[in-house]
C-alpha positions, -999 to +999 in steps of 0.1 A: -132-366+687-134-345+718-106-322+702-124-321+672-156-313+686-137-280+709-125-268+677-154-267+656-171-249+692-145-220+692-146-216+654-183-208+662-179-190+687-152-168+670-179-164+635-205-155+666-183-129+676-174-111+646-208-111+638-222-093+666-190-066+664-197-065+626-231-056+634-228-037+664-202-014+636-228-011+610-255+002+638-224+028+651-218+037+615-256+036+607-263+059+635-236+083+629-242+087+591-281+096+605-268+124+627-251+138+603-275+141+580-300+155+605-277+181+614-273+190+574-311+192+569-318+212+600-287+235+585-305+240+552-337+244+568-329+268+590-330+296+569-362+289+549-377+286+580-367+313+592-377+333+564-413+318+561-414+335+598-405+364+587-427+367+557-461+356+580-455+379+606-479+406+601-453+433+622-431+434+593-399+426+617-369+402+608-375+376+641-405+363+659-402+346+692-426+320+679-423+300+642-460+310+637-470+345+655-497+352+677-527+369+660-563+370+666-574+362+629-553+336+607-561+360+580-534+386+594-505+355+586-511+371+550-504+404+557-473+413+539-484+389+509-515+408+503-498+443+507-471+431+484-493+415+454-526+438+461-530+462+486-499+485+476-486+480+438-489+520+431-460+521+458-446+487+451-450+475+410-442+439+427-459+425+395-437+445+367-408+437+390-419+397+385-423+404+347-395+418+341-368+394+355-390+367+341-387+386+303-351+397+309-338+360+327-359+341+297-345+360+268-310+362+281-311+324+291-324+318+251-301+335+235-270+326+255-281+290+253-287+291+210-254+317+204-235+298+230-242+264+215-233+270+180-196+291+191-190+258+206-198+237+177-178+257+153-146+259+178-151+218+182-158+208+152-137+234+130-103+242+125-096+273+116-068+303+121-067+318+150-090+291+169-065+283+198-059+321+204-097+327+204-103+299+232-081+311+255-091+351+248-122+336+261-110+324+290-090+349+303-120+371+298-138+350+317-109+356+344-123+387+354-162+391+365-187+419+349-180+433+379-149+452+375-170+468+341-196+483+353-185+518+347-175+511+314-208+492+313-226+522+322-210+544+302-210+523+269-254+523+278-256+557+285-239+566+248-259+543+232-296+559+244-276+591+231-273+582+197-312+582+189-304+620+194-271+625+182-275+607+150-302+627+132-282+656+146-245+649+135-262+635+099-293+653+092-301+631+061-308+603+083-329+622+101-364+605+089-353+573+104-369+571+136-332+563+157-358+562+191-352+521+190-315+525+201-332+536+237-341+501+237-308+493+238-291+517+260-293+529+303-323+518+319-334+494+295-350+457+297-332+453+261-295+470+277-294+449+307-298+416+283-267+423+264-246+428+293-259+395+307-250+377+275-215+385+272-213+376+311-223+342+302-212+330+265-176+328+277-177+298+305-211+287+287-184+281+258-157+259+272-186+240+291-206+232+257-175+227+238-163+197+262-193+184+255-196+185+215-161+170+214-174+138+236-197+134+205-183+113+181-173+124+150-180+100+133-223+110+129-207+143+111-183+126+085-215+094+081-241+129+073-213+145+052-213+113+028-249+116+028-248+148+013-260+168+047-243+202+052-227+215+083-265+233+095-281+203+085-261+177+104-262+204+132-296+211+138-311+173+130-282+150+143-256+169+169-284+192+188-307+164+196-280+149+213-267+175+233-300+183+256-284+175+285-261+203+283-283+222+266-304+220+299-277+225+328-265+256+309-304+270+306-305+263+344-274+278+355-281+308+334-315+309+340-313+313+380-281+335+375-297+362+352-328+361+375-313+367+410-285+392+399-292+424+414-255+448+415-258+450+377-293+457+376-292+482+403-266+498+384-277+500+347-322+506+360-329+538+371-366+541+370-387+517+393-410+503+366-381+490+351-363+472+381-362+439+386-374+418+415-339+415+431-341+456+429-373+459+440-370+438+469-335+454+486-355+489+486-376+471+511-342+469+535-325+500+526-344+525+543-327+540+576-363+546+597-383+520+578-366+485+573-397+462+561-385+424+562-418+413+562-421+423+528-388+417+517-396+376+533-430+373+514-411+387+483-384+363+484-406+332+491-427+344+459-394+346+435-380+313+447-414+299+422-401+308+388-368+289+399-386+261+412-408+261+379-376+259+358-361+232+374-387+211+377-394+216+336-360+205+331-355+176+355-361+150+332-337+164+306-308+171+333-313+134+350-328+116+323-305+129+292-272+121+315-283+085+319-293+080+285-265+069+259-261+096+231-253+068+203-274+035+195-256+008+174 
């Protein structure tokens, strides 16, 4: 009985034991998993914060010994906003700048998505000669970055805003068509700088759609082909419905890549009307004597909203439209 009673005490004892270790372990790995993640969010913050300082202090300098600086009116915090968007747009057109990497990001990020999504259908859903060879053309392509074409870029713009004059010139019985729309197309051109984005992004955009279209079964084509539904019709009403999610994390990614590129744009803009923001802003920090990161802050704070915008328009489709099942029995 005694025996009995002195095993049943250590048992306890032992189940006592491993329960304040197993709980003094979940505090430990409670505790460190907390301090990790401080550290992260004080590493990510760092910088915002540190260009929110920037942008509110009135001297225009890149640090402040204080996070908010010293001035005798609150008003003064809003310095370089107010010389940005009021006070000096004959010097700065901060507001064309805005417009046109909103124009250029939107219409490049439209196009790539509707062009991109239909090559991808047709390469998943079609067989056809020459469809292997034409995927990995793509690819390799894709190997090297726009980068390494910008001369030939340039060069390929600058001929085309000749031909409005060298047309009616080398074939004067063309000469009363009006050939001054090619110059929308060609160096130092909103219209120029959105082709060159396009074939930067329809190659990846490609393969990344096409995984997509093949995880879609093919069995809602061949049920709208008995049906009597042609290729466009079971495209646009059945398969493009169904590939939103996509659809959105490819408008994103291009979206935010078209709109903060800037060694592209710096290359093919030549006026300043025509720059972008990401242009317009590094002229703030390119001067030798006259270096204004004030302005350069505010102006960067200010073009992180149109990113915000888009990704907050597109949340529920990128979260929501992974989550949701594509087919319903």
């Amino acid at each position: 009985m005694s025996s009995q009673s002195m095993s049943s005490g250590g048992t306890g004892d032992r189940q006592r034991s491993v329960m304040v270790m197993s709980q003094r372990d979940k505090v430990v790995s409670l505790t460190f998993r907390m301090t990790i993640i401080i550290i992260a969010i004080l590493f990510a913050l760092f910088p915002v914060v540190f260009v929110v300082a920037s942008a509110i202090n009135p001297a225009g300098t890149l640090s402040t010994r204080t996070l908010i600086p010293r001035v005798d009116n609150p008003a003064e915090l809003l310095t370089n906003f107010r010389a940005l968007m009021i006070d000096q747009l004959r010097i700065y057109p901060f507001w064309n700048w805005i417009a046109n990497s909103f124009v250029i990001a939107s219409v490049s990020t439209i196009l790539g998505v509707m062009i991109t999504a239909l090559s991808a259908y047709s390469f998943s859903r079609f067989r056809f000669k020459g469809r292997r060879s034409l995927l990995l053309g793509i690819l390799l392509i894709q190997v090297f970055p726009n980068l390494l074409a910008m001369v030939s870029l340039f060069l390929i713009l600058s001929q085309v805003s000749r031909l409005s004059v060298v047309i009616p010139q080398a074939m004067p019985f063309l000469a009363f068509i009006d050939w001054s729309w090619l110059n929308f197309f060609g160096l130092n051109s909103a219209g120029g700088l959105i082709l060159v984005y396009l074939g930067g992004v329809m190659g990846i955009n490609t393969w990344l759609m096409k995984g997509f279209f093949d995880s879609v079964p093919r069995d809602i084509d061949e049920s709208a082909m008995v049906d009597g539904a042609t290729h466009a019709q079971t495209y646009w009403l059945l398969i493009f419905p169904l590939i939103r999610p996509i659809l959105a994390v490819v408008a994103v990614l291009s979206f935010i890549g078209t709109f903060n590129e800037f060694v592209l744009a710096r290359i093919m803009l030549r006026s300043r009307e025509n720059w972008t923001l990401m242009v317009g802003l590094f002229n703030f920090i390119t001067s030798d004597f006259n270096r204004d990161w004030g302005k350069f802050a505010a102006g960067a704070l200010v073009s992180a909203i149109p990113v915000v915008a888009v990704y907050l328009a597109l949340q529920d489709q990128i979260v929501g439209g992974l989550t949701q099942g594509a087919v319903k029995g």
